[in-house]
N, C-alpha and C positions, 0 to 999 in steps of 0.2 A: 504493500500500500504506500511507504514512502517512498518507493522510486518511480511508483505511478502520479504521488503527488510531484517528487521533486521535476518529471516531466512535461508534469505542468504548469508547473513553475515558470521554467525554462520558457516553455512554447509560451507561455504570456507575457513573461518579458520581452523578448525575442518581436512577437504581434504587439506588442506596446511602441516599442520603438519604431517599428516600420510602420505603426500607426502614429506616433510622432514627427519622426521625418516626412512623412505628407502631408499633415498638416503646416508644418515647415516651411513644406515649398509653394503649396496653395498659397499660405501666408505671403511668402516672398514674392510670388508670379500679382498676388491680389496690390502687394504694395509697388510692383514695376509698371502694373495696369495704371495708379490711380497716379502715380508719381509723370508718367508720361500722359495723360488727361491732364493734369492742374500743369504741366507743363506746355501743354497745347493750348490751354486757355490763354495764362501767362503770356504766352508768343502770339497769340491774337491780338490781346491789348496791348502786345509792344508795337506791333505791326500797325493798329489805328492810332497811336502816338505816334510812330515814325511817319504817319500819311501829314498828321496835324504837323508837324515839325518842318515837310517837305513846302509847306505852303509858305512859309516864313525865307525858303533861301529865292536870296535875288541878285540882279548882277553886277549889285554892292559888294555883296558878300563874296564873289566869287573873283570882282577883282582885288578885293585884299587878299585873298589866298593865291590871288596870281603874285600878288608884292611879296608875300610870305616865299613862295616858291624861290622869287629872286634873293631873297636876301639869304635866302638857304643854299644859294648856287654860287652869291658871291664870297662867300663866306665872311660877313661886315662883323662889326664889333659892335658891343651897346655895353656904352661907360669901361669901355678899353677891356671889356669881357668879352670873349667868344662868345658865339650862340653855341650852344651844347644840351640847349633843354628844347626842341622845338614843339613841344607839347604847349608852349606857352607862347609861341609865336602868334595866334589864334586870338585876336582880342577880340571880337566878338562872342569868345565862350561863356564867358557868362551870362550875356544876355539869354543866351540858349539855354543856358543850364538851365534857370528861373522857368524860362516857359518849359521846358522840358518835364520839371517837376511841377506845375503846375498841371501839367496835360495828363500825367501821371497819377495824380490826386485826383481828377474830375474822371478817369476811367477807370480806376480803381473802387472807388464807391465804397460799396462794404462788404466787398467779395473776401477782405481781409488778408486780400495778396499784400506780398512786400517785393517791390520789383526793382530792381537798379537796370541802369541800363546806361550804354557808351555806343557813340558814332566816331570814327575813327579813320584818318586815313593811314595807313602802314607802308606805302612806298610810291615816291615821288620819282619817275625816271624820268631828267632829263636826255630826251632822244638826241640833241645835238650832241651834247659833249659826252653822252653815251656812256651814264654812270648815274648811279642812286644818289637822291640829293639827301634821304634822310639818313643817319647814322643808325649800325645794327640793333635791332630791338629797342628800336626808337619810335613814336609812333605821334602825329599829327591831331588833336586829339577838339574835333568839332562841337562837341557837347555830350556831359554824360551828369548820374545825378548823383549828388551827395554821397550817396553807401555805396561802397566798392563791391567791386564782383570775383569771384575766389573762384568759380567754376563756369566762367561764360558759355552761353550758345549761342551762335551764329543765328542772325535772322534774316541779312541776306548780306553780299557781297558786292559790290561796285568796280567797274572796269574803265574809265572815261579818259580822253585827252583835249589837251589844252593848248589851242593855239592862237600866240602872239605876235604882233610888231610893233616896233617901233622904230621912225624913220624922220632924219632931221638934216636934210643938207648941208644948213649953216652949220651945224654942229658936229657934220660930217660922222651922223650916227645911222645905223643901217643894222638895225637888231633883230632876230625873231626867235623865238623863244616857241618848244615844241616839249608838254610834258605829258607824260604816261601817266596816269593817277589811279590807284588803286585802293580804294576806302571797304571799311565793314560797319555793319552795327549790329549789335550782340546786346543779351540779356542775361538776365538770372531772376529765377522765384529764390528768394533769399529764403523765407521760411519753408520751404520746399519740404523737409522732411518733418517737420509741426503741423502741416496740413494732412500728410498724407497718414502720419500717422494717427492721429483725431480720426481718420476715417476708418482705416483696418481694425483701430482698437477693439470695436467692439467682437468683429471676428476672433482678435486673440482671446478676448475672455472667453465665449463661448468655448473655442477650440480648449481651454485652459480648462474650464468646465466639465467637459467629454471629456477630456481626460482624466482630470480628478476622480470624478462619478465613476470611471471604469475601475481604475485603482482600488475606488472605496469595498465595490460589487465583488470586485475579485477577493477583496481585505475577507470581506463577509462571506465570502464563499469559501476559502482557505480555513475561518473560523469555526464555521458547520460541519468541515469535512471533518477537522478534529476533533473537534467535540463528537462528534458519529462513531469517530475511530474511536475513540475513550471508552464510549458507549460499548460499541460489540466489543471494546476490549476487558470491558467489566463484563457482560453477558458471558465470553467465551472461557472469563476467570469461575463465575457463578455456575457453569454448564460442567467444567472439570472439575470443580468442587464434589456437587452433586453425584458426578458418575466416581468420584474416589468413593465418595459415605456411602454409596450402594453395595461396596465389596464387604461390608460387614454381613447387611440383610442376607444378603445373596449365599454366602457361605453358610449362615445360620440357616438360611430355607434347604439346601444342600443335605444338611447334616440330617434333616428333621424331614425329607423325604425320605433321603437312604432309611429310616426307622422305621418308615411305611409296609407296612401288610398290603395294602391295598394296591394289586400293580396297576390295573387301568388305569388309577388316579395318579401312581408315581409315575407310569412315562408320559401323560400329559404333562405332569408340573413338572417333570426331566426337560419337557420340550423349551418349556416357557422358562425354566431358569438359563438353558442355554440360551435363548434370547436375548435374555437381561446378559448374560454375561458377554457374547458377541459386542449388544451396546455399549456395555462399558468399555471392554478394549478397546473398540474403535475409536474411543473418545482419547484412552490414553496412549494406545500405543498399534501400529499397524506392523511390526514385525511379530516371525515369531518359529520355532527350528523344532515342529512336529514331523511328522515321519510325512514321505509321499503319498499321492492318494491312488489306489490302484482303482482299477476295472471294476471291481466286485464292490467296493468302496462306492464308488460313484455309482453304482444303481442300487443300493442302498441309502443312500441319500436321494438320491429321486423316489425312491419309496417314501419316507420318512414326508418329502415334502409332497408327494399328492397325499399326506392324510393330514399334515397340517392346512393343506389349502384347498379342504374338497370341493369345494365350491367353483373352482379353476377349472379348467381343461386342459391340458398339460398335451403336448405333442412334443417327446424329449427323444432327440439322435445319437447318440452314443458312436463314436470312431478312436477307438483305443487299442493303441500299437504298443509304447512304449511311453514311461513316464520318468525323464530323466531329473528333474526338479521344482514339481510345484507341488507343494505341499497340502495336506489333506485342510489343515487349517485356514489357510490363505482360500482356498477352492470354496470352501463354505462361507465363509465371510462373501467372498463378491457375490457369489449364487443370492446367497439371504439377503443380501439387499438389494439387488435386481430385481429378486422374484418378490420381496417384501415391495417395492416401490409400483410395480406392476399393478400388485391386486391393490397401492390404498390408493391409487389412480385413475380407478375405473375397469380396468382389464376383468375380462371375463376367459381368456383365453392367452395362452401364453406358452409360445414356441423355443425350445432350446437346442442348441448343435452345440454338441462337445466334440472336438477331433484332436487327441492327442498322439502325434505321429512325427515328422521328422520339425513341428510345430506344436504349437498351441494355440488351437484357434476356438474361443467360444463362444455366444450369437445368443443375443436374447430378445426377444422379441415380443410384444403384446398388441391388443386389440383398446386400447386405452385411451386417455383423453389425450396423449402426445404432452410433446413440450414446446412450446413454442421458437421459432429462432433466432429471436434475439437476445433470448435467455442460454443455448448453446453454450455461450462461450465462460458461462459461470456457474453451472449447474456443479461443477467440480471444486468450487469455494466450498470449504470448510463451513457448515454453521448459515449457507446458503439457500434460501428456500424461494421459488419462485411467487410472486403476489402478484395474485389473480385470483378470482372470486368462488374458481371452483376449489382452491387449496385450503380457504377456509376452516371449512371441516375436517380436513387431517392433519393430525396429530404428524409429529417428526421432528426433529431434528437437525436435521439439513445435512448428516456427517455419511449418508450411507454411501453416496458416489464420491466425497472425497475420498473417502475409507476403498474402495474400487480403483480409484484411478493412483493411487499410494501405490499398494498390492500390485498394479501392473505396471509401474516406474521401477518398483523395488527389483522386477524379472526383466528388466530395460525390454518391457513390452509397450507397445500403444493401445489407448482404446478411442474408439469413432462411434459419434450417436447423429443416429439417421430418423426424421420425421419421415412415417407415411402416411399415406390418405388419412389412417386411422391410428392412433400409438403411436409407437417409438419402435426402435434396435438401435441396440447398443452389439458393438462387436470389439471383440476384445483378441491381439493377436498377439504372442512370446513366443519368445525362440525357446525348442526346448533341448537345451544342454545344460551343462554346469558351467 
């Protein structure tokens, strides 16, 4: 019984976990779903901010970013400092910024996004002199808002060129200026995993739940199985009790038959105290080193049992050649509980083959109420009794086919029980040598 429970142990922790790992991933796939939705919103409303943004550039703005370009090609000084920041070359960014977070707040609402966002240009090619005007990981930087962005996404990408001149005789200038420009603008949902989580949560808990709940069912289920075991294991303590305090009676009835004048009455209560005494053994003990059972032996015992069972029909085969080790002892026990189970079963009739020859083969058979087959595979439990309505009424023990299937482990023999239309067979097969 503990290694039947320890394997279920196993197999439920084991189905615990692979039912935690999918909750897991559900979980995970449930927060990659909701995370890329509040990310597609997000990019919506950066997108109707960048349309309101687009409306504001004009061909003011565009030629200060042409001045901006020059002064990044001639490389000038301001206050005898290089230019080396041209992120700030851009003096119209903060008027952007403002509208920028303004347009930000009026789209936002109370969806309770938090969204930053940057317009960018990242490399200025001038085509003439055929070289990048911005410095490596330096970047031109149009307007963006207040809270910085740690994880940007692209929202789209710009390709444009830019061309100028300028031309002055007297001054003997003859300029033209031709630039490549290449700008982004990107965003981020800042509280990105604060929303998405508020949304799964409630899934964790349920899933958290389910699992608890399973934990608890199993807890309570592990708890009934031991208390059940404690149980037949008191039953099974009170059941060997019982069958030791009987070898008193049993001896005392013994003594006080042997006294007996009256023989019809003594080999009835001969009959029934071996009865009692089979029962007891079986309870204490299934070996046991009596002589073998011969030929003559065995159809004296089938006498003996059509007058204890007149009421039976007996059709008994007898095939005996040679009997190299089953014992007269052992041969009566499984018989008497075979044939005892038969008739408190219903049986009205009850077929037996014995063949003892370069085998042991012996076959029992009845016309009875059968055994059902899902019970099969436990009718050979110790102290096992099937429950079902017609068992009610009889009396037993539950030790007669342990006591059977002992006996023919003991002779490394097998036994197989077969339902038919009607009853049972039970067949029983040992090698007979020593």
């Amino acid at each position: 019984m503990n290694r039947k429970r320890n394997i279920t142990v196993i197999l439920f922790t084991f189905s615990l976990m692979v039912l935690v790992a999918l909750q897991a991933y559900y979980i995970y796939n449930s927060y990659r779903l909701q995370e890329k939705e509040l990310n597609r919103q997000a990019r919506a409303i950066a997108d109707s901010v960048l349309e309101e943004m687009e409306k504001f550039e004009t061909d003011d703005n565009e030629e200060k970013l042409v001045g901006d370009f020059k002064r990044l090609k001639t490389g000038i000084t301001i206050q005898k400092e290089k230019i080396t920041h041209p992120e700030r070359l851009y003096s119209s960014e903060a008027i952007y910024n403002k509208k920028l977070e303004n347009f930000l707040k009026e789209k936002i609402a109370d969806s309770g996004f938090e969204i930053a966002m940057k317009s960018e240009i990242y490399s200025i090619f001038d085509d003439v002199q055929k070289k990048e005007l911005l410095p490596e990981k330096r970047t031109l930087i149009l307007y963006q808002t207040l809270q910085k962005m740690t994880n940007p996404l692209t929202i789209n990408e710009g390709k444009w060129a830019s061309r100028h001149s300028r031309e002055d005789t007297d001054l003997k200038i003859d300029e033209k200026d031709y630039y490549i420009v290449k700008s982004k603008s990107t965003f981020q949902l800042l509280n990105l995993d604060f929303l998405v989580f508020k949304k799964v949560i409630p899934l964790i808990i349920i899933s958290l739940l389910i699992v608890v709940l399973i934990i608890l069912l199993f807890r309570n289920s592990i708890r009934n199985v031991n208390r059940q075991e404690k149980k037949i294991s008191q039953l099974h303590t009170t059941i060997d009790s019982i069958a030791h305090e009987l070898n008193t009676p049993i001896t005392t009835l013994k003594f006080s038959v042997a006294q007996s004048s009256d023989t019809e009455s003594r080999a009835l209560l001969e009959r029934q105290i071996k009865r009692l005494e089979n029962i007891v053994s079986s309870i204490h003990t299934y070996d046991s080193d009596d002589d073998l059972i011969s030929k003559e032996e065995l159809e004296n015992y089938f006498s003996e049992i059509r007058k204890t069972f007149d009421r039976i029909n007996f059709r008994i085969n007898i095939d005996f050649t040679e009997n190299k080790i089953l014992s007269k002892n052992d041969f009566q026990q499984m018989m008497n509980n075979l044939v005892d189970n038969s008739c408190k079963y219903g049986a009205n009739q009850i077929d037996v083959s014995v063949k003892i020859n370069q085998s042991i083969e012996i076959e029992v058979s009845d016309n009875g109420i059968g055994i059902p087959n899902e019970e099969k595979n436990h009718i050979f439990e110790k102290y096992y009794r099937i429950t079902r309505g017609e068992n009610l009424n009889v009396n037993g023990l539950g030790v007669g086919l342990f006591l059977v299937k002992k006996i023919v482990e003991k002779y490394k023999g097998n036994i197989e029980v077969h339902s038919k239309i009607k009853g049972v067979s039970f067949k029983i097969n040992m090698p007979n040598e020593n």
